[in-house]
C-alpha positions in Angstrom: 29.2 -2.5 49.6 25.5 -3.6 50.0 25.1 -0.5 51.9 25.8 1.6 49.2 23.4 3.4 46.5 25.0 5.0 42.9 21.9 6.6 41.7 21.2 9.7 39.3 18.5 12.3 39.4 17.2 12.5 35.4 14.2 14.1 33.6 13.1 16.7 31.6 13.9 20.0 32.0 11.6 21.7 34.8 10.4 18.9 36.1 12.3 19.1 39.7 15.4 17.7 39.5 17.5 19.8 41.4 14.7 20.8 43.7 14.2 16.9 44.6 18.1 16.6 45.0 17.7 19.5 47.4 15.0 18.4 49.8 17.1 14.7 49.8 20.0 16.3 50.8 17.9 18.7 53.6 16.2 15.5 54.9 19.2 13.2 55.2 21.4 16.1 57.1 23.8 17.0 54.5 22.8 20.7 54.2 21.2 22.2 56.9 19.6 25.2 54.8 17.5 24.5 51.6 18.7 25.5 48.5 16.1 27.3 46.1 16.6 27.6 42.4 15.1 31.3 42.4 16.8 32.6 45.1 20.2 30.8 43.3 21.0 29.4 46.5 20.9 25.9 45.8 24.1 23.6 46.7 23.7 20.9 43.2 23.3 24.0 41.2 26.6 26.0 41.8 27.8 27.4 38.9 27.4 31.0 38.4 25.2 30.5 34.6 23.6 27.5 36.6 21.7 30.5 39.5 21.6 33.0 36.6 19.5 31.1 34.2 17.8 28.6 37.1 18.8 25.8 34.9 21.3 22.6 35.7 24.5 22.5 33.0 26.9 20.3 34.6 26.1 17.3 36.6 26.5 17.4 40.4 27.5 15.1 42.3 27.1 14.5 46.3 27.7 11.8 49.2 24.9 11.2 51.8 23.8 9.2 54.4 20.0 7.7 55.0 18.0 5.6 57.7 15.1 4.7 56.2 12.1 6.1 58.3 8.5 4.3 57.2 7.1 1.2 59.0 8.1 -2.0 57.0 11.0 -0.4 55.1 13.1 -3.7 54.2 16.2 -2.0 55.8 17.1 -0.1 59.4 21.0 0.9 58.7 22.2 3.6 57.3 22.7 3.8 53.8 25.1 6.0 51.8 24.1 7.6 48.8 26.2 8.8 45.8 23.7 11.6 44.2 23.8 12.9 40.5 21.8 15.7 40.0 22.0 15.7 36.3 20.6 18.5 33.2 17.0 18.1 31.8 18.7 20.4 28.8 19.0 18.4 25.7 22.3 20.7 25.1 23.4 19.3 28.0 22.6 15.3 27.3 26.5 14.5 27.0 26.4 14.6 31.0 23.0 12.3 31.4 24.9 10.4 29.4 27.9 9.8 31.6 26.3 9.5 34.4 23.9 6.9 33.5 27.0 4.9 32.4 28.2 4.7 35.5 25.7 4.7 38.0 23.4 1.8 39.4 20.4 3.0 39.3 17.8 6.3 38.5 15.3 8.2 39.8 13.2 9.7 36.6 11.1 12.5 38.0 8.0 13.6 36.3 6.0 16.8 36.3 2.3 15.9 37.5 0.8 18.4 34.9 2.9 17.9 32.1 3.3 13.8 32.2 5.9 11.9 30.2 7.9 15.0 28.3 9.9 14.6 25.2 13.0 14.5 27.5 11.8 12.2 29.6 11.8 9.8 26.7 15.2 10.5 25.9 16.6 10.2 29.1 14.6 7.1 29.8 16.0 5.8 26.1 19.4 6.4 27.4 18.9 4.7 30.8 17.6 1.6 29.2 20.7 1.5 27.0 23.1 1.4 30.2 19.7 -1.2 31.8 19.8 1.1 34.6 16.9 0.1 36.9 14.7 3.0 38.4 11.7 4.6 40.3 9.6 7.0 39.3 8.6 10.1 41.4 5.2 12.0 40.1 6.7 15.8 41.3 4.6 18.6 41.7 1.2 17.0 42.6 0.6 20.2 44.0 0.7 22.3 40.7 -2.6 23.6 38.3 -4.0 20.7 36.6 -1.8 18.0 38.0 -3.2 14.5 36.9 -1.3 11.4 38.9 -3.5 8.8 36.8 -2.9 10.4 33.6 0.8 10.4 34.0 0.6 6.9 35.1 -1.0 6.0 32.0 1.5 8.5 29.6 4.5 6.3 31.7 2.7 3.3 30.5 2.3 4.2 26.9 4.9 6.6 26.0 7.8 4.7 27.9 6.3 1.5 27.9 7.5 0.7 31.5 5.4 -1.5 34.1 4.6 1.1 36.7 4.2 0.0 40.5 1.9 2.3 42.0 3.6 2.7 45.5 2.3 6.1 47.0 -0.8 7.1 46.0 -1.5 11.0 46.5 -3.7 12.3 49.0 -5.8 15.3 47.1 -4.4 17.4 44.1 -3.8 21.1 43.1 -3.7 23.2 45.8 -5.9 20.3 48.4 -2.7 17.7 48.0 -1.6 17.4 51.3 0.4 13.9 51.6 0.2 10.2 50.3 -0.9 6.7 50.9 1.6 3.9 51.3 -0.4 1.0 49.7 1.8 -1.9 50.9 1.7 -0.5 54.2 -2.1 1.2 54.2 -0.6 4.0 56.0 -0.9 7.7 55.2 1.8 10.2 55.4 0.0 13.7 56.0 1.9 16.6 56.1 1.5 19.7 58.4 2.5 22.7 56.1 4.9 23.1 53.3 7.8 23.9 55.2 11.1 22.1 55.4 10.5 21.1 58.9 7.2 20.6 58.7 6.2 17.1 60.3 4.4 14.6 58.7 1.5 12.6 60.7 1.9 8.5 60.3 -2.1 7.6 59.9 -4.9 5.5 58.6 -6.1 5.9 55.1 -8.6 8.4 55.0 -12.1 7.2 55.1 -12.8 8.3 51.5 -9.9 6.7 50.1 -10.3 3.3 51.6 -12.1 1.5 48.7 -9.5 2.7 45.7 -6.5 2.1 48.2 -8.0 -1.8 48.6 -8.3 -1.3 44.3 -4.6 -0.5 44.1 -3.3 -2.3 46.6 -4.7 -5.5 45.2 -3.2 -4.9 41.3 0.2 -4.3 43.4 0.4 -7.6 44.9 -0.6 -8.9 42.4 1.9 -7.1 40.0 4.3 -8.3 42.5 3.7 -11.6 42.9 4.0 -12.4 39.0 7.2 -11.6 38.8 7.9 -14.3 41.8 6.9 -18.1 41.5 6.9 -18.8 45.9 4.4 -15.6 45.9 2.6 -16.5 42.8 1.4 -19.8 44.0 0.2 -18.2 47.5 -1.6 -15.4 45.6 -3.3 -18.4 43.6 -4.4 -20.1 46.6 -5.8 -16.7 48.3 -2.8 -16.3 50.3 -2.2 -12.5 51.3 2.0 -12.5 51.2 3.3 -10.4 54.2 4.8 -6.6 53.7 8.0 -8.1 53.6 7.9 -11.1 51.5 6.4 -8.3 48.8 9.2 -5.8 49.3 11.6 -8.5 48.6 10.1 -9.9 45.4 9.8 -6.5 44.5 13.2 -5.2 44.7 14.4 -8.2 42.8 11.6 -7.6 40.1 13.0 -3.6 40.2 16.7 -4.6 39.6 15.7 -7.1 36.8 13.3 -3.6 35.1 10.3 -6.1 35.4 8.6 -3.1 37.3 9.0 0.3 38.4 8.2 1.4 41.8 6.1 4.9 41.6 5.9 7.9 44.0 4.4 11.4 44.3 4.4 14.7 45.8 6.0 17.6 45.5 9.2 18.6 46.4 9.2 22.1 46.2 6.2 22.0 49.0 8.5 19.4 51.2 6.2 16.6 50.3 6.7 13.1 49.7 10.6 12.5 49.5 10.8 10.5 52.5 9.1 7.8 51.3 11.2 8.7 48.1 14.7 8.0 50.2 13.0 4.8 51.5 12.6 3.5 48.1 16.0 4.3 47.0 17.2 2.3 49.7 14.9 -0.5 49.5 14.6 -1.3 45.9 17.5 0.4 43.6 20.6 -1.6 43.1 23.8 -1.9 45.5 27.2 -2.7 43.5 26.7 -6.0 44.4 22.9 -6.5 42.7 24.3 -5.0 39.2 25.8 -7.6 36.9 29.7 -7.4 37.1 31.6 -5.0 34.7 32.6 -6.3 31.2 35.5 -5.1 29.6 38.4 -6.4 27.1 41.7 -7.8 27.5 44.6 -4.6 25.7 45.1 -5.5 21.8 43.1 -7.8 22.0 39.0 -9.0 21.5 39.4 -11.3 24.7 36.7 -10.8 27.2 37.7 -9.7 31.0 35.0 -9.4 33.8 35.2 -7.5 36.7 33.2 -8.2 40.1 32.6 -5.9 42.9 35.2 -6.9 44.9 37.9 -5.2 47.1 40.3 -8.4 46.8 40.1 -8.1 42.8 42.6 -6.1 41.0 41.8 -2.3 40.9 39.2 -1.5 37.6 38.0 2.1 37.4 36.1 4.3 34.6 37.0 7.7 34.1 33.3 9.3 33.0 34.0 12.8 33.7 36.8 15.9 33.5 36.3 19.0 35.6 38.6 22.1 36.0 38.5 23.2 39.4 39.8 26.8 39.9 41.8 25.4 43.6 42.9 22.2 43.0 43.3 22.0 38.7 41.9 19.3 36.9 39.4 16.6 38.8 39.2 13.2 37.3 35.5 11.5 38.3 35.9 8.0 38.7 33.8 5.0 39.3 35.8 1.7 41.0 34.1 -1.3 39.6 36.6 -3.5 41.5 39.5 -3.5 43.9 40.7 -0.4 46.1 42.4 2.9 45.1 45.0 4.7 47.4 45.7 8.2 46.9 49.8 8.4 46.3 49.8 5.2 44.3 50.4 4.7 40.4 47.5 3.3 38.5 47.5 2.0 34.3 45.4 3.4 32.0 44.4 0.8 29.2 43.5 3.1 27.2 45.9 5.3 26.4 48.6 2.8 27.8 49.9 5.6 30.4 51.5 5.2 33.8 49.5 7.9 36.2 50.1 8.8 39.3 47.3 9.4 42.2 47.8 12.7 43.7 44.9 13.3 46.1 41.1 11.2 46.4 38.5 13.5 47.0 35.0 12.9 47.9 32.8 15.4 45.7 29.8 17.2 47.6 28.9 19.8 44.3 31.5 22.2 44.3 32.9 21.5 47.7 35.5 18.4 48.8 36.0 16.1 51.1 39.7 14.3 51.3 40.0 10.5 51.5 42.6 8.2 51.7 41.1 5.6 50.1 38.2 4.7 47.5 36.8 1.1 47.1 34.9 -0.9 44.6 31.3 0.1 44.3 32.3 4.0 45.0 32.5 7.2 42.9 35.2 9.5 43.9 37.1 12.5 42.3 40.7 12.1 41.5 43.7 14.8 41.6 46.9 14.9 39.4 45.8 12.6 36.7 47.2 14.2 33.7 46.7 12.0 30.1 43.2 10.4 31.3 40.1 11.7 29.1 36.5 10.8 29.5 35.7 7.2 29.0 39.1 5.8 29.6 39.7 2.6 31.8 41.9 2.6 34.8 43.3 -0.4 36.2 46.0 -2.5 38.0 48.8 -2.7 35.4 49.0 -6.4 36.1 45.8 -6.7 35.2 44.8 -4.5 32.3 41.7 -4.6 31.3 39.6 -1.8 28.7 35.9 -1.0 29.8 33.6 -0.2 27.3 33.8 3.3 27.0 31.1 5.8 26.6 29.6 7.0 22.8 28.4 11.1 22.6 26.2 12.3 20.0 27.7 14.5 16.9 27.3 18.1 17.5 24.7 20.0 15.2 25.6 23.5 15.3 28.9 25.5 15.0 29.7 28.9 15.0 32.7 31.0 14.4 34.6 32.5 17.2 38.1 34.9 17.4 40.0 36.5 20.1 39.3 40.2 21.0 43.1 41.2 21.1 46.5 39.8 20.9 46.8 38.9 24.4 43.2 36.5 24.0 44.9 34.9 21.7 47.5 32.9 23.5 44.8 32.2 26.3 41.7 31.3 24.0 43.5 27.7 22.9 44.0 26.7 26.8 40.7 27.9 27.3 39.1 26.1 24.1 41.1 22.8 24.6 39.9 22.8 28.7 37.0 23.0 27.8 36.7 20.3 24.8 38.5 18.1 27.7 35.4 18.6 29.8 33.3 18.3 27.6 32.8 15.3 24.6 30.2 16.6 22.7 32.0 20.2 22.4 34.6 20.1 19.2 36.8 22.5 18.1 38.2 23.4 14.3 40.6 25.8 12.6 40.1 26.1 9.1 43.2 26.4 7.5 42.7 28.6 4.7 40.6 31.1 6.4 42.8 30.6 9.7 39.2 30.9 11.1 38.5 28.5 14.8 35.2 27.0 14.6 33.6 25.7 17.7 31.1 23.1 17.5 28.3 21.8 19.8 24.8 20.3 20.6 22.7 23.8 20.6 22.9 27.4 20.7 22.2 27.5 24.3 25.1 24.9 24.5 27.7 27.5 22.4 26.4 30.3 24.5 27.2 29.1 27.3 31.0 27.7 26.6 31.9 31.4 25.0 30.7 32.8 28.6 32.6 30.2 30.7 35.8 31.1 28.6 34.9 34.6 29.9 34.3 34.4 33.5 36.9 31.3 34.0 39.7 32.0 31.6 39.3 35.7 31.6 38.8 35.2 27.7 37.2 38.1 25.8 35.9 36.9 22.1 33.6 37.6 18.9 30.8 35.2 18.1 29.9 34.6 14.7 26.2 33.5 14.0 25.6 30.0 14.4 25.9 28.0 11.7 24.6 24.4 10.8 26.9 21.1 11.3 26.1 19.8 7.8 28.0 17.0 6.4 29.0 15.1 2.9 28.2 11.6 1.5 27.5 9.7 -1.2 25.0 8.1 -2.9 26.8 5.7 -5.1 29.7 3.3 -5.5 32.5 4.9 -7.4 36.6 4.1 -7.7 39.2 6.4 -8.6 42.9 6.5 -8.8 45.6 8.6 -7.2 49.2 8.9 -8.4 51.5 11.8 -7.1 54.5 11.7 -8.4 57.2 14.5 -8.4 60.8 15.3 -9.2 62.6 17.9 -8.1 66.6 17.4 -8.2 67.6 14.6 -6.0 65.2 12.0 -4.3 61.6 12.4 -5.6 58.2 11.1 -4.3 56.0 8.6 -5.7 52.8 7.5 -4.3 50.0 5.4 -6.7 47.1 3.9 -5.1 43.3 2.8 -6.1 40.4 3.2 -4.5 37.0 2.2 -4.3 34.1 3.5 -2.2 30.4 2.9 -1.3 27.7 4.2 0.8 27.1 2.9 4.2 23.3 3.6 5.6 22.9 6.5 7.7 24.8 7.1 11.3 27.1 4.0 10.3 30.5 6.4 10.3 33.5 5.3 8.1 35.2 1.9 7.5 38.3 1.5 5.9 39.6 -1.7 4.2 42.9 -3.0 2.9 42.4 -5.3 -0.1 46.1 -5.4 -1.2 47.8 -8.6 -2.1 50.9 -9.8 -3.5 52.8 -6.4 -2.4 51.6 -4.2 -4.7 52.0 -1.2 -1.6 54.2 -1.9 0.9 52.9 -2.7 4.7 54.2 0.7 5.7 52.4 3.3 3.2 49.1 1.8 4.5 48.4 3.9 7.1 49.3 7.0 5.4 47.0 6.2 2.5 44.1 6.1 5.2 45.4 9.3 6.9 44.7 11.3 3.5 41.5 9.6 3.1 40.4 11.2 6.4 41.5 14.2 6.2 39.9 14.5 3.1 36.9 13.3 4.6 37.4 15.8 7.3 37.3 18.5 4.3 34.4 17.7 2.2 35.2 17.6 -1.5 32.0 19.5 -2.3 31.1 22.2 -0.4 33.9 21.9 2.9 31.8 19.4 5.1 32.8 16.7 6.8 31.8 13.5 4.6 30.2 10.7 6.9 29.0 7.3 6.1 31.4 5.4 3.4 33.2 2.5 3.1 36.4 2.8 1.8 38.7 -0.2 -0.1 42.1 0.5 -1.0 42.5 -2.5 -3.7 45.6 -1.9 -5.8 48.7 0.8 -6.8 52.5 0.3 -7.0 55.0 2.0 -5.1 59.3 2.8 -6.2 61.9 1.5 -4.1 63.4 4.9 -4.4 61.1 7.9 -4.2 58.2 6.9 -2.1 57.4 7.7 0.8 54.9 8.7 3.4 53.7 12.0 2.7 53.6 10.8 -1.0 51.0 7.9 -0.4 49.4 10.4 1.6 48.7 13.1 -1.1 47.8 9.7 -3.3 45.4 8.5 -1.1 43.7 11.9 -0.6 44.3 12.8 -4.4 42.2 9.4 -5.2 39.6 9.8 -2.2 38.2 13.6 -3.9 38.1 11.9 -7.6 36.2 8.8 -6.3 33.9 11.2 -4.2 33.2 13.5 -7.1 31.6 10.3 -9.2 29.7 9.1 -6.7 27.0 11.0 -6.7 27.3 13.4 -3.6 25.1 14.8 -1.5 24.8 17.4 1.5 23.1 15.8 5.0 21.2 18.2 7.2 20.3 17.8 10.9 16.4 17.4 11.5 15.8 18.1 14.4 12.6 16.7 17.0 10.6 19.3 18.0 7.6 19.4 20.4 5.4 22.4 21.0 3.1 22.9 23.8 0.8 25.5 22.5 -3.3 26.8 23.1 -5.8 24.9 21.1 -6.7 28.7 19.3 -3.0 28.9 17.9 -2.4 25.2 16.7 -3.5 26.2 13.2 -0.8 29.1 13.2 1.6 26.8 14.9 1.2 23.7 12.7 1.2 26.4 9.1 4.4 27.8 10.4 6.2 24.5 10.8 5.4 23.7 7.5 6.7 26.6 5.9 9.4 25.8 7.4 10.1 22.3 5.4 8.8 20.8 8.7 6.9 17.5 9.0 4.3 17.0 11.3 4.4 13.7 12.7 1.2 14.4 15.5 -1.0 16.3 18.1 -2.2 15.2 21.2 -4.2 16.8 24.1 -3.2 17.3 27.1 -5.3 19.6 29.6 -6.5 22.5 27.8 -2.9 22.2 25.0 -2.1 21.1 22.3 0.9 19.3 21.9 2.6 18.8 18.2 5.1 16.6 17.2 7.3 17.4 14.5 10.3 17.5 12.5 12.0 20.1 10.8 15.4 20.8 9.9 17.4 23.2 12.5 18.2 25.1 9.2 14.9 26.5 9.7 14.9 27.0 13.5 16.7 29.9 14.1 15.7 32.2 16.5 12.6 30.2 16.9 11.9 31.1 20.2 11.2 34.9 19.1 9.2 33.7 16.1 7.0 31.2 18.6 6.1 33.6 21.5 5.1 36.5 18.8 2.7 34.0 17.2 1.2 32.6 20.3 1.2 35.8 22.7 3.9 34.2 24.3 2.1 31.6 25.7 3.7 28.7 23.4 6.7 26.6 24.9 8.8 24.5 22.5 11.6 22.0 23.2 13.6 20.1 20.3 16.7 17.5 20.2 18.6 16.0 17.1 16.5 13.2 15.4 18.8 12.3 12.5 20.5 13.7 9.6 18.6 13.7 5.6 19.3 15.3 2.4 19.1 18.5 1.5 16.8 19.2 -1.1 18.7 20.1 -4.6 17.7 23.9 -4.6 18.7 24.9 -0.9 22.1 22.3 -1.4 23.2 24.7 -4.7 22.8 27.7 -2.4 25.3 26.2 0.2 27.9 25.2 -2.0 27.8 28.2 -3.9 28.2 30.4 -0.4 31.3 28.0 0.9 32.9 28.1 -3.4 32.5 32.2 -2.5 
């Protein structure tokens, strides 16, 4: 198990992931041919819309094997890595997201021109959420106004990590040619930018020697902070040897007291050996991370799980994939014990019996069969048929429930209907695949209108679901216009009372209840408490009273949008031995839920959305006066190069078709990027407009 490496490829979009993931699989023999992203060869990026648009939607992942290469590297075996390549898309962050849950360490890799991107910072948010150590890999040193200092410094300040200058590159633009190792005061120069081209092991370059001494020496001394033994021999003028500092820094790596840097460029073939040797040499093993946490079923009893084979079997489910050969693939990562394929496993979280068919190793798109997985691995799983994303898998004698894994809310909807009758039947298998898939993808029928609404993180997101239902289901459908996820809530207490009560011949129904409700602050969802004493409702009408509350909620009460954010007491009502029932407290509970909503001051939320513009200093005056006709908020500029870069918010109400609007303004030399921020009020005039269009 120390042998093994579960690391994930994350970062903007554009920056280089795939291309990186590429060169590691050319240089460790798993591909024998380089994949490139415009000829839409490449083996992480495999689905069709994936070569079309030259972007990564789903994450891919691989096996390989590595010897590291370099003089000094801290180990000479060979090393398997489980690669994901994963989306820079913010549409897409549902699968960064999984990933980083379940993986031991990162790789973030930056564009040399462009620094620390507003992606970046997500992605490196996320990865610190799941404290998933990592490296850093400057990328395309090679490019027009590629700056490895500045983005050392934007790493510094914008992501507020302790860099560890490793490699530093030898020339820039279109003169870089290789690196310096500063532990090892070696060079790496390569010959061409070829795949095969050879690199020459060497001194440091005559002009370099005085700021390779500079760096070196804040390295070792970065290095031996973080280590008392080294600390005092640095104090007394003691130069620690190569390996002592390789040590201390791996161990300062896993505990994210530092993170190791690289550069090059891996579109020229530059660099990404020294990258591999890094991976090996300072991420995690499943044996460096801390052991997995979980809870005992029905319970708030705490269970830990080590990486160990003789432990019973604990395994998270992270992702769903339908595979047109073998049906439905279950991803898995084994925290403990081993898996055989044929054998039954428990999951906690659904309490379900399943049944193993077949363990696959995933390379992309193609497989590899196994008989076995153990703990520490990350293997694909055939014939599972009730396990979603985020559920636990275990031995059923010992259950245990991992934490799962939390998605963002989607933003955007859009209305969607079959073509023809035939469509019809195959749109729901289509539509519910998918949702399986994917988390942050949600689907809704409105029952009045008998209208399906699909709902999702952007338009780019939508657009490419509808397409997938065409090329994989054969599903031919019509697209509304994208509409705005907007949601209900309230602003003050308020209490109200619902009493259905009918008689129709015969038994009728009676259900009375009281309720009272309050605001929560913002992103803090729904909670739901039971203040009845003394009887007043019966144990068993509970529930139903809750289950109208939330489909009420689910509603709206104003203007059809799902309300979000209250807290919710049920405090009194009666009941008659006779003629309630169920459906009776249910009607009650939703009856009292809309009158208590109605006097409490409600209000419509928008999502606002982060948006940052890269844009020509002679445009930024256009730029900046169209965002704030646009209710937009600008929260900054900042310089980078020759651009401008401007920070804002505004709400995705206002961004549609942006793109169009941007590139007229700026002769199309503008680029934006934006990602949900949080949700606010709508102002009073625009809020009349939607609820009179949803009353129509």
């Amino acid at each position: 198990m120390d042998k093994i490496r579960n690391i994930g490829i994350i970062a903007h979009i554009d920056a280089g992931k795939t291309t990186t993931s590429e060169r590691i699989l050319f240089y460790t023999g798993k591909s024998y041919k380089i994949g490139d992203i415009d000829d839409g060869n490449t083996q992480m990026d495999w689905m069709e819309q994936e070569k079309e648009r030259g972007i990564t939607i789903m994450s891919a992942a691989t096996t390989t094997f590595w010897t590291p290469k370099l003089p000094d590297s801290l180990y000479k075996d060979s090393y398997r890595i489980n690669l994901i390549d994963t989306p820079g898309h913010v549409d897409f962050t549902a699968e960064v997201e999984r990933s980083l849950r379940v993986l031991d360490g990162g790789v973030t890799v930056l564009d040399g021109e462009e620094g620390v991107q507003s992606q970046s910072e997500t992605v490196w948010r996320q990865a610190d959420k799941y404290k998933v150590p990592r490296l850093c890999f400057i990328n395309k040193m090679d490019k027009l106004g590629a700056d490895f200092h500045a983005t050392i410094k934007d790493i510094q300040e914008k992501l507020g990590a302790h860099t560890a200058i490793m490699a530093l590159p030898i020339g820039a633009e279109n003169m870089f040619k290789g690196v310096v190792l500063l532990l090892e005061r070696k060079s790496l120069i390569w010959e061409g930018d070829e795949t095969g081209a050879k690199y020459t092991l060497g001194e440091v370059p005559e002009d370099m020697k005085d700021e390779v001494e500079k760096y070196r020496n804040e390295l070792i001394e970065q290095i031996s902070e973080t280590d008392d033994g080294l600390l005092g021999k640095f104090l007394e003028g003691v130069e620690p040897t190569v390996k002592e500092l390789k040590l201390a820094l791996r161990a300062a790596t896993i505990a994210y007291k530092l993170v190791p840097v690289y550069s090059g460029s891996s579109l020229r073939n530059k660099g990404v050996q020294p990258l591999l040797d890094g991976i090996v040499d300072f991420l995690p093993s499943p044996l460096d991370v801390p052991p997995a946490e979980g809870t005992l079923p029905n319970s708030d009893e705490k269970a830990v799980r080590h990486p160990d084979i003789k432990e019973p079997f604990t395994a998270l489910a992270f992702k769903i994939q339908t595979d047109p050969h073998v049906g439905k693939l279950t991803y898995v990562r084994v925290y403990s014990g081993t898996l055989a394929s044929g054998s039954y496993v428990y999951n906690a979280t659904r309490d379900k019996q399943e049944r193993i068919g077949r363990l696959l190793l995933m390379h992309a798109n193609d497989r590899e069969e196994i008989s076995e997985a153990i703990a520490g691995e990350i293997v694909a799983i055939v014939g599972l048929k009730d396990t979603k994303t985020g559920d636990t898998l275990c031995d059923k004698d010992h259950p245990v429930i991992l934490e799962g894994i939390e998605f963002t809310e989607p933003v955007i909807s859009l209305a969607i209907e079959p073509k023809t009758k035939a469509d019809q039947e195959k749109m729901g298998v289509a539509l519910s695949r998918l949702s399986e898939e994917d988390p942050t993808f949600k689907i809704k029928t409105n029952h009045e209108t008998g209208q399906t609404l699909i709902a999702g993180m952007g338009e780019l997101h939508l657009e490419i679901l509808v397409d997938r239902m065409k090329r994989e289901f054969k599903v031919e459908a019509n697209v509304g216009n994208p509409q705005v996820a907007y949601k209900e809530t309230i602003t003050v207490a308020g209490s109200a009372e619902g009493k259905y009560i009918r008689q129709s011949g015969g038994r009728g129904q009676y259900g009375h209840c009281f309720l009272r409700i309050k605001p929560l602050g913002r992103s803090e969802g729904y909670k739901f408490i039971n203040s009845i004493v003394g009887g007043s409702i019966p144990k068993e009408f509970i529930s139903p009273i809750e289950k109208g509350v939330k489909e009420a909620m689910e509603n709206g009460v104003i203007a059809g949008y799902p309300l979000v954010d209250i807290e919710v007491e049920l405090y009194d009502g009666s009941y008659h031995e006779v003629d309630s029932s169920e459906v009776a407290f249910k009607i009650a509970g939703s009856m009292a839920f809309q009158s208590a909503v109605k006097q409490s001051g409600p209000i419509i939320l928008e999502p606002i959305m982060k948006l940052e513009i890269t844009t020509p200093e002679e445009f930024m005056g256009d730029v900046i006066g169209d965002v704030s006709s646009k209710r937009g908020q600008v929260l900054g500029t900042s310089q980078r190069g020759n651009v401008r870069i401007i920070q804002a918010l505004v709400p995705l109400a206002e961004l549609s078709r942006y793109a169009t609007i941007l590139r007229s303004m700026t002769q199309g030399r503008a680029s934006f990027y934006m990602e949900p921020s949080h949700y606010d009020p709508v102002p009073g005039n625009i809020a009349d407009k939607i609820i009179n269009k949803e009353s129509n």
